[in-house]
C-alpha positions as CSV (number, residue, x, y, z in Angstrom):
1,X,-4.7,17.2,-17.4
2,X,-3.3,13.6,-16.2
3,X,-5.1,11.6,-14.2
4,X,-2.9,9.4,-11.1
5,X,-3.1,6.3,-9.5
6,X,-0.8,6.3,-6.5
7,X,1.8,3.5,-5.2
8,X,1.5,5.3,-1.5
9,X,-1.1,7.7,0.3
10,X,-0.3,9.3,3.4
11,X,-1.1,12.5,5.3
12,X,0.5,15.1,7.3
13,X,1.4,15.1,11.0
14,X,-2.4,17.0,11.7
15,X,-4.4,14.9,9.6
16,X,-5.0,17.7,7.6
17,X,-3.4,17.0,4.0
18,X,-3.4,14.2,1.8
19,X,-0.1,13.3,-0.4
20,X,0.1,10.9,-3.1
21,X,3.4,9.9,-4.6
22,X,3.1,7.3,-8.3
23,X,6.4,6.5,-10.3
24,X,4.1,7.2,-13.9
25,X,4.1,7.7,-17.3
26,X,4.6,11.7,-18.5
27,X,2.4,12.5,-21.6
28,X,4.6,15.6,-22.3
29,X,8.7,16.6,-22.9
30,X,10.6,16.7,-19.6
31,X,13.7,18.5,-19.6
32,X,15.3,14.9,-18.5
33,X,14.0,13.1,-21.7
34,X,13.2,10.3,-19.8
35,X,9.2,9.5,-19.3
36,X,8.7,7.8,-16.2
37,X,9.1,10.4,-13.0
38,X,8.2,10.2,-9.6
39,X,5.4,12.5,-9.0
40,X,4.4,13.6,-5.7
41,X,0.6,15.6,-5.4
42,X,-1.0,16.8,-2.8
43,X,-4.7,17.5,-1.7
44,X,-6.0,20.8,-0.5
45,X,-6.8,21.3,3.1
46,X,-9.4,19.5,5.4
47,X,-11.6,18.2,2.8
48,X,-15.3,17.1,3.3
49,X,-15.7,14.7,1.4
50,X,-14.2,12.6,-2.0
51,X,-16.3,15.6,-3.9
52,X,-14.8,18.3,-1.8
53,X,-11.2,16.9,-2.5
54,X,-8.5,18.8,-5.1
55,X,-5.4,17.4,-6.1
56,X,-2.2,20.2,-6.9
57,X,1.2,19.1,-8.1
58,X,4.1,19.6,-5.9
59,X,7.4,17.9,-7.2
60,X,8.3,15.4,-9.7
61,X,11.6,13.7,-10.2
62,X,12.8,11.4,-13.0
63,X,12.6,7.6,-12.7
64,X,15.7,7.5,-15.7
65,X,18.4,6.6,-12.6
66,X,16.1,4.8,-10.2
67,X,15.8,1.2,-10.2
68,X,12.1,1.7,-10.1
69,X,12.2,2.6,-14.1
70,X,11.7,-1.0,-14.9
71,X,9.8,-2.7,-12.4
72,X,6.2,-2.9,-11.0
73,X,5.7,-1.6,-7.6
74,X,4.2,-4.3,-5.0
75,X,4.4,-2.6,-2.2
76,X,5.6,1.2,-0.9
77,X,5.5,2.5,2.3
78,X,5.3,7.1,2.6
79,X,5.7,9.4,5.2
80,X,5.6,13.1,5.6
81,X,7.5,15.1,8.8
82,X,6.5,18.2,10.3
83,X,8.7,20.2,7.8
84,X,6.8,18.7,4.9
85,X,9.7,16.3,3.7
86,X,8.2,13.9,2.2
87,X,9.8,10.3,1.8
88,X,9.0,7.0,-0.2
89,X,10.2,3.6,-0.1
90,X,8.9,0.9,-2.8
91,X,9.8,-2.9,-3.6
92,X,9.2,-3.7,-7.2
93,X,9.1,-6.4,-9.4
94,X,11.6,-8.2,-11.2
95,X,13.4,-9.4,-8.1
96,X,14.7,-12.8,-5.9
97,X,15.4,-12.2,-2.3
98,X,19.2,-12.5,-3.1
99,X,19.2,-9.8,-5.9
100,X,21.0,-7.0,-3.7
101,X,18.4,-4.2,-3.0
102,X,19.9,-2.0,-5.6
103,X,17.9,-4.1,-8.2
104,X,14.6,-3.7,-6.7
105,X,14.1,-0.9,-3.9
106,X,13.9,2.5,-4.8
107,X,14.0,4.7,-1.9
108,X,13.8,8.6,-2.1
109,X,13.2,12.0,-0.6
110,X,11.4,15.4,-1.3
111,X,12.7,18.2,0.6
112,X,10.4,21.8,0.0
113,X,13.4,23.6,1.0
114,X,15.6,21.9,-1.0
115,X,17.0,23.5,-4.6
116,X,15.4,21.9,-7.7
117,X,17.3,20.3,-10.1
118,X,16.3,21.5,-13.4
119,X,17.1,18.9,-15.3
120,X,16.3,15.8,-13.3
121,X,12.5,17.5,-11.9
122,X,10.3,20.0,-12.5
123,X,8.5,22.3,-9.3
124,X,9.9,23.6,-6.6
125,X,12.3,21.8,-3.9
126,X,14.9,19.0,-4.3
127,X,14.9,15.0,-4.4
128,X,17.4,12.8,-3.3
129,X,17.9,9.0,-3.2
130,X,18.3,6.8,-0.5
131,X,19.3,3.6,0.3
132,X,18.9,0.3,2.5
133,X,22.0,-1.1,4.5
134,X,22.7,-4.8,2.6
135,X,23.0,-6.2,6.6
136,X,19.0,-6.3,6.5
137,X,20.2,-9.3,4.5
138,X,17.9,-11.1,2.1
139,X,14.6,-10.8,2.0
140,X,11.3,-10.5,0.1
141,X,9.2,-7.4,0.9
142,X,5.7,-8.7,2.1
143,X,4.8,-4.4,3.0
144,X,6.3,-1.8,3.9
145,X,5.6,1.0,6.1
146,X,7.3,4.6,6.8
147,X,6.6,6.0,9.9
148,X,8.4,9.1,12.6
149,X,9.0,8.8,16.2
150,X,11.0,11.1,18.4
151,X,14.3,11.0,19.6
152,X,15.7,13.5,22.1
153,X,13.1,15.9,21.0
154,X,14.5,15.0,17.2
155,X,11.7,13.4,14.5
156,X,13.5,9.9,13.4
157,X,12.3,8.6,10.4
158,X,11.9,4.5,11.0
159,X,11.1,1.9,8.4
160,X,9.7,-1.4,9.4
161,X,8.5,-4.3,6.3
162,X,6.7,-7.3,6.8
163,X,8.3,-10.6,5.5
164,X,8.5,-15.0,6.4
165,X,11.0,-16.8,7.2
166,X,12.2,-19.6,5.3
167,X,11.1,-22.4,7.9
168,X,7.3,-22.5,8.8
169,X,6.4,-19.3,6.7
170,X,5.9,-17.3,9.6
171,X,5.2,-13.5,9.8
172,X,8.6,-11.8,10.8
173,X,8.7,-7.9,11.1
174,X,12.1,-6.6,10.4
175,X,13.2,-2.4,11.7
176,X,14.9,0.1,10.6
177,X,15.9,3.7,10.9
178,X,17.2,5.8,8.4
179,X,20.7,7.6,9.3
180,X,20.8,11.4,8.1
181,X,24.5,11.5,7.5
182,X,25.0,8.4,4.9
183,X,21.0,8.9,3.9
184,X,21.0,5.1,4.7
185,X,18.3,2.8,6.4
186,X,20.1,0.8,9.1
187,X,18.7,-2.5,10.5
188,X,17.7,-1.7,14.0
189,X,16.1,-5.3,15.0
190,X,13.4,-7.8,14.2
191,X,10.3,-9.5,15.7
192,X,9.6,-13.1,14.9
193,X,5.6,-12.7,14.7
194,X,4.6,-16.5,15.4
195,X,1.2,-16.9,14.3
196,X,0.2,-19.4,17.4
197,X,1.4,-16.8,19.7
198,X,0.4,-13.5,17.9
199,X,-2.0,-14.9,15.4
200,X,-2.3,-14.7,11.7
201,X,-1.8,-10.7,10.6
202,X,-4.4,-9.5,8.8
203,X,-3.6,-5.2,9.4
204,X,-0.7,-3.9,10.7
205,X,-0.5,0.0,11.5
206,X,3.0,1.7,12.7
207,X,3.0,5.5,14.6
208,X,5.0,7.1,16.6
209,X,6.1,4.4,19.4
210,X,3.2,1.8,18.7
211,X,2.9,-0.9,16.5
212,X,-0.8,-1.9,15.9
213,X,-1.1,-5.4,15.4
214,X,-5.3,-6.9,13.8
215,X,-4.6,-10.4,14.1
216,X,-6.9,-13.4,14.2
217,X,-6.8,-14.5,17.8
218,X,-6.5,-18.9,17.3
219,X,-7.9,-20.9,18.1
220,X,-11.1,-19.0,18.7
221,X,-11.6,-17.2,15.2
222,X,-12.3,-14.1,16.3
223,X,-9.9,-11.4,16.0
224,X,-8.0,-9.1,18.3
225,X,-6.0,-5.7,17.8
226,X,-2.9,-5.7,19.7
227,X,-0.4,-2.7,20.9
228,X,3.1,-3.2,21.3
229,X,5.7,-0.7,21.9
230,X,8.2,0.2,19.7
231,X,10.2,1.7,22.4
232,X,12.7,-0.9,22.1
233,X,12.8,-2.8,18.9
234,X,15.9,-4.7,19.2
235,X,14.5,-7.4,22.2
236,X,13.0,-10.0,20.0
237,X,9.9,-10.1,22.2
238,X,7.5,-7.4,21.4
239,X,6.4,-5.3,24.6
240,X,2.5,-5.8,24.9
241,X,0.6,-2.7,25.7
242,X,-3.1,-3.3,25.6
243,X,-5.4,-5.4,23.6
244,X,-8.7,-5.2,22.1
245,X,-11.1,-8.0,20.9
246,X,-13.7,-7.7,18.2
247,X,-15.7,-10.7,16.4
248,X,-15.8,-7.8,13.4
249,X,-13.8,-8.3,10.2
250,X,-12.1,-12.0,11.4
251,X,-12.5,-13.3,7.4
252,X,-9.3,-14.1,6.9
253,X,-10.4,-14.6,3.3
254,X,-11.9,-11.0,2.8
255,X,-10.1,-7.7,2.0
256,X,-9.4,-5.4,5.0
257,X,-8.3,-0.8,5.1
258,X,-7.5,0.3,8.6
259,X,-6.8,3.6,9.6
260,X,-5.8,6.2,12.9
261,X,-6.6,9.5,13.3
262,X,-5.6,11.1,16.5
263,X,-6.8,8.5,18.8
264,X,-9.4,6.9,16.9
265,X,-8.8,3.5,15.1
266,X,-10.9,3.0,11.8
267,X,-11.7,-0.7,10.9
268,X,-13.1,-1.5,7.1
269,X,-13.6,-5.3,5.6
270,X,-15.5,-7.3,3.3
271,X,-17.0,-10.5,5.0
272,X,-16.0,-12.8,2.3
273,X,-13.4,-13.4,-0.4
274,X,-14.5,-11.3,-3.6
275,X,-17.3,-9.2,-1.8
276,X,-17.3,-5.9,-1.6
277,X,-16.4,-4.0,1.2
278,X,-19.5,-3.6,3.4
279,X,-18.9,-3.0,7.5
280,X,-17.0,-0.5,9.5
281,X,-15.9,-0.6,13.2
282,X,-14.4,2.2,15.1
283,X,-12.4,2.4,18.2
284,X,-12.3,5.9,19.7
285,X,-9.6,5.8,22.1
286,X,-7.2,3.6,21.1
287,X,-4.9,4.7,23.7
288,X,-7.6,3.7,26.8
289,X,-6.9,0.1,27.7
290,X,-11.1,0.2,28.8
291,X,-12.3,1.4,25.2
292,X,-14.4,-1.1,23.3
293,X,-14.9,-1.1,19.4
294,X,-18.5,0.2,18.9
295,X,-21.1,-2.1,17.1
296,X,-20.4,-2.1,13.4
297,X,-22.1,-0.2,11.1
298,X,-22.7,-1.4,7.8
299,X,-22.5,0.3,4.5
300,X,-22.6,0.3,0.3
301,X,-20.0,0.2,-1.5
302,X,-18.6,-0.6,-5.0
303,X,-15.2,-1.9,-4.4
304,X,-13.5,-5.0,-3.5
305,X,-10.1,-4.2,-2.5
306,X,-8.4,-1.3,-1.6
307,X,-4.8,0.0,-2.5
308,X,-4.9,2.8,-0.4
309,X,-6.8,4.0,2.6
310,X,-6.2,7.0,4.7
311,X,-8.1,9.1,7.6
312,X,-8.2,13.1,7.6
313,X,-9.7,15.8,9.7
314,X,-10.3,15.6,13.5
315,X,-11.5,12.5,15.2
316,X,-11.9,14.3,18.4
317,X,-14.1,17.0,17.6
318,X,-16.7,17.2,20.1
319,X,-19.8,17.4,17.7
320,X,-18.2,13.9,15.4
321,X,-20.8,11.4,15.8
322,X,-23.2,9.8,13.8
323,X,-26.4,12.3,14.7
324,X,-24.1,16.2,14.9
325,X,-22.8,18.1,12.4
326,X,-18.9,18.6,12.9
327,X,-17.6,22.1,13.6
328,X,-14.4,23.9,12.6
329,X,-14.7,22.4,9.3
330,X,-12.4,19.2,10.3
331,X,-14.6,17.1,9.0
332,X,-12.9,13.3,9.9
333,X,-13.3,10.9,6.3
334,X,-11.7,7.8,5.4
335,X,-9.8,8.6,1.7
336,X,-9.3,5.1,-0.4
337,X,-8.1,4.4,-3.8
338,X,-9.5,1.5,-5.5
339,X,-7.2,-1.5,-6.6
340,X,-8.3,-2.7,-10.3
341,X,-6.2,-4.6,-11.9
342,X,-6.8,-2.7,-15.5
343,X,-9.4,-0.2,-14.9
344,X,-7.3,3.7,-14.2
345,X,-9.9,6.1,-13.6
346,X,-12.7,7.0,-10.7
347,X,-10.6,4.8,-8.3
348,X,-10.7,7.8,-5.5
349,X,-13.8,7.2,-2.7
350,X,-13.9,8.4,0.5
351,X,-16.5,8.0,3.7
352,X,-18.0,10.5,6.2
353,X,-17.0,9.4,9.7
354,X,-19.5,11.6,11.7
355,X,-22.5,14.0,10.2
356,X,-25.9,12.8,8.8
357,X,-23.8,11.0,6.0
358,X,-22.2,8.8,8.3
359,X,-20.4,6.1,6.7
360,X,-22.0,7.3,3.7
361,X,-19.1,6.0,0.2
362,X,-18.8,8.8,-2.2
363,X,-17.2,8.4,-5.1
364,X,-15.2,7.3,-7.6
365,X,-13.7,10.0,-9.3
366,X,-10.3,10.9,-10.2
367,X,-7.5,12.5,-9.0
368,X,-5.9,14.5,-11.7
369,X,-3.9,17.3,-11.9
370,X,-3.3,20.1,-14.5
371,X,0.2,18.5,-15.6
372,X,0.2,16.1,-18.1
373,X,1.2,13.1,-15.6
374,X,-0.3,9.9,-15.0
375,X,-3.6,8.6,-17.4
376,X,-4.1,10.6,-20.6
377,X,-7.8,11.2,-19.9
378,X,-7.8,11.3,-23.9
379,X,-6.9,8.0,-24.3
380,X,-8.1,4.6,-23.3
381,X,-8.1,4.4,-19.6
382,X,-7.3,0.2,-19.2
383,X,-4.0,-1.3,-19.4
384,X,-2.5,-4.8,-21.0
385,X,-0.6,-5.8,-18.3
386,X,-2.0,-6.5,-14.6
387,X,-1.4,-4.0,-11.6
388,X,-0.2,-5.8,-9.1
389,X,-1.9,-5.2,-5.1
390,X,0.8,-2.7,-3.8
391,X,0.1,-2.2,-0.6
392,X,0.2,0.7,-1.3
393,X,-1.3,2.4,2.1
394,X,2.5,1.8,4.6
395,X,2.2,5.1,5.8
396,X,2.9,6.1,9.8
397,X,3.7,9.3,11.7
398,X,0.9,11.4,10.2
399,X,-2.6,12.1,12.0
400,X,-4.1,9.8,9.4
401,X,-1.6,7.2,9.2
402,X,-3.0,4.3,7.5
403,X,-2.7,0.9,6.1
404,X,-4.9,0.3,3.1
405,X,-3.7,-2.0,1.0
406,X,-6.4,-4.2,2.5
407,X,-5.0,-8.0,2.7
408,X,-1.5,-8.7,4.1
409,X,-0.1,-10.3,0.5
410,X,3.0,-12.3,0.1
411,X,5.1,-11.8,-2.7
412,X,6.3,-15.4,-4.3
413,X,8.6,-16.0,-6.9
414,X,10.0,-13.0,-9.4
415,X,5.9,-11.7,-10.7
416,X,2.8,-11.2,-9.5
417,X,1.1,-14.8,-8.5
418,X,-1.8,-13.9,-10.8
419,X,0.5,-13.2,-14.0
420,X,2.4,-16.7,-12.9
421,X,-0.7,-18.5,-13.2
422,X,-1.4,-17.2,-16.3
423,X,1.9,-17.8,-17.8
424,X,1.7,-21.4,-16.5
425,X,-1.6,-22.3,-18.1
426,X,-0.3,-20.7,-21.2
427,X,2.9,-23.1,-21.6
428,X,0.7,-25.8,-21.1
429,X,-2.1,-25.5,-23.6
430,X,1.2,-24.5,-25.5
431,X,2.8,-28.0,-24.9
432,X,0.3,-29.3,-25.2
433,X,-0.7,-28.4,-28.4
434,X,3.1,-29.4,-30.0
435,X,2.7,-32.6,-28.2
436,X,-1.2,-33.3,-29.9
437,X,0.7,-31.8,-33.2
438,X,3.8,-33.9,-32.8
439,X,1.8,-37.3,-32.1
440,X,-0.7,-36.3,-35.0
441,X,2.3,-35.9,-37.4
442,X,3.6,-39.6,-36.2
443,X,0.3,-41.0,-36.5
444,X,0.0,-40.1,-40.4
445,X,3.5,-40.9,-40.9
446,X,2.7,-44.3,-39.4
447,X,-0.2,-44.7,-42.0
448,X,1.1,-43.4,-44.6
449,X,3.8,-46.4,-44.4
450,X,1.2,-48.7,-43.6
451,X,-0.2,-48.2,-47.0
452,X,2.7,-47.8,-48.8
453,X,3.5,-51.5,-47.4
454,X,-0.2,-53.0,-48.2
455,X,-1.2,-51.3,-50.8
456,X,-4.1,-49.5,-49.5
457,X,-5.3,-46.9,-50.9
């Protein structure tokens, strides 16, 4: 049994089905040789509850050839079409914005209809790599997200990241769409997000033809979720739709999940920097310019950042409130994995959104599969070397689309900001100490000729 962490979490177009994909360590011979592979799970139908919630293997696909062997994802975006094609984009460390994006994207398909390659993966279907068009031009990869729309009745897969340009540091979002033919993401515009006209991003969700933009609204300090459409991404000015104001989760310092399914929007935050995550607020009809959010509801939990967060079941049941027990068994719940920066296991939770365990956190357990992927549960279950806050929640297109990897993060320099400050401080007690050495060395030498001179003793 392995135990996985995922880089991305997404669902199916229903809602209905959770997938996880995690580039991860194989504790067992692959015909490849090579022990990194992507592995790509998925959960079982319509569950209940974090406790209620199985994870099967689908696919996995070795890492040997992907520029993803070496590096540390920060951020991935995942999406899953009506077919079941499943498809993952990651930026990783080591990089620079002008390394070319062979260095440090990997970008990938599943296919289930697809013919394995017995050497390269193991279960059924057939993986192929993908790649991004070098006229996106330098960049540094803030998020990513992986999202469908339609086009003549055709499902067009579109990928949109989050990163600042050089002058002012401001929030730019930058399109794409990827071309079937050459299995090639082309650059299909850009938004310059201006944080005194769109305010500072704190959530951003992608589905279908919407972009949904939670934002503080300046100079005010309270915050404001904004559609755009994304009928027509190469105009530079983003088509406002509707707009809805909330003095809930406007922190800027605390962690942040939000998710949609069907035409709900789910809102989760800690009020502080380091707290836990503690207050939820739901929009039912996100696509009713008259809908309010409803008073926040606040809640325990144990965690205080999130890598992943995702909605399943049916939003708009009839019986899905607070007080009714849901019918059909579509029971709606928020899914989230944990961020830790060492700890591996019990990072799966998940929250009732209707029912007499309404916002109710369950969990952490694990989500582990028979195959011997991911955490030996055998072995120690921390790690030496810091996971970095992926992000890891870009998904789009699916009835539970969401974005959980809680706070919009910038990626500075070549490694994680925490690891930088640690080397730093290290080279300078370091220095220091050869400097303290070096001037204790002259010092003795110093009297040690003093009283070669005098005669001292």
């Amino acid at each position: 049994m392995g135990i996985l962490r995922f880089n991305c979490m997404t669902t199916d177009v229903a809602g209905t089905t959770a997938y996880g994909l995690t580039n991860t360590d194989s504790y067992q011979p692959t015909a490849s040789g090579w022990k990194k592979n992507m592995v790509l799970a998925k959960s079982n139908t319509n569950p209940s509850s974090i406790h209620t919630t199985s994870w099967s293997f689908v696919s996995s696909y070795s890492s040997k050839d992907l520029s993803i062997k070496d590096g540390i994802p920060v951020t991935a975006g995942c999406a899953v079409d009506s077919q079941g094609v499943v498809t993952f984009v990651a930026a990783h460390y080591i990089f620079t914005k002008t390394d070319p994006f062979t260095k440090y994207i990997t970008a990938i398909r599943y296919d289930p209809a697809g013919v394995a390659d017995p050497v390269a993966s193991q279960g059924a279907g057939s993986w192929s790599v993908l790649s991004l068009n070098p006229t996106f031009g330098p960049s540094t990869f803030e998020k990513i997200w992986l999202f469908y729309g339609a086009t003549g009745g055709v499902e067009t897969l579109n990928l949109a990241y989050l990163t600042r340009s050089d002058v002012g540091f401001q929030p730019t979002i930058v399109f794409g769409a990827l071309d079937p033919a050459t299995a090639i993401f082309k650059p299909t515009g850009r938004w310059d997000m201006t944080t005194s006209t769109y305010g500072s991003p704190m959530s951003i969700l992608f589905r279908s033809s919407e972009m949904y933009y939670y934002a503080t609204a300046l100079p005010s300090g309270n915050a404001r979720l904004a559609v755009y459409s994304l009928a027509n991404v190469a105009t530079n000015t983003p088509a406002l739709l509707r707009t809805y104001n909330t003095t809930v989760c406007t922190d800027i310092g605390g962690e942040m999940g939000t998710a949609l399914l069907q035409n709900s929007y789910y809102l989760t935050c800690s009020r502080s920097h380091d707290a836990n995550f503690t207050t939820l607020a739901t929009l039912k009809d996100v696509t009713n310019p008259s809908s309010t959010f409803a008073p926040s509801v606040t809640f325990i939990s144990t965690y205080k950042k999130l890598d992943s967060m995702i909605a399943l079941g049916n939003s708009n049941n009839p019986n899905n409130n607070s007080t009714s027990t849901p019918i059909n068994g579509a029971v709606p719940i928020l899914l989230m994995q944990k961020y830790d920066n060492f700890i591996r296991t019990n990072l799966q939770f998940s929250m009732a959104l209707s029912g007499p365990t309404f916002a109710v956190v369950e969990g952490g357990v694990d989500a582990s599969l028979p195959e011997k992927f991911g955490t030996d549960p055998s072995t120690t279950t921390t790690g030496s070397y810091p996971y970095p806050t992926s992000g890891g929640g870009g998904s789009g297109g699916g009835g539970g689309s969401g974005d959980g990897g809680s706070t919009i993060v910038v990626v500075a320099g070549k490694l994680p900001v925490k690891i930088i400050i640690v080397i730093v401080v290290a080279s300078l007690l370091v220095v220091g100490g050869l400097i303290a050495l070096f001037c204790g060395c002259i010092g003795a030498c110093c009297l040690g000729v003093k009283r070669l001179v005098t005669g001292e003793k």
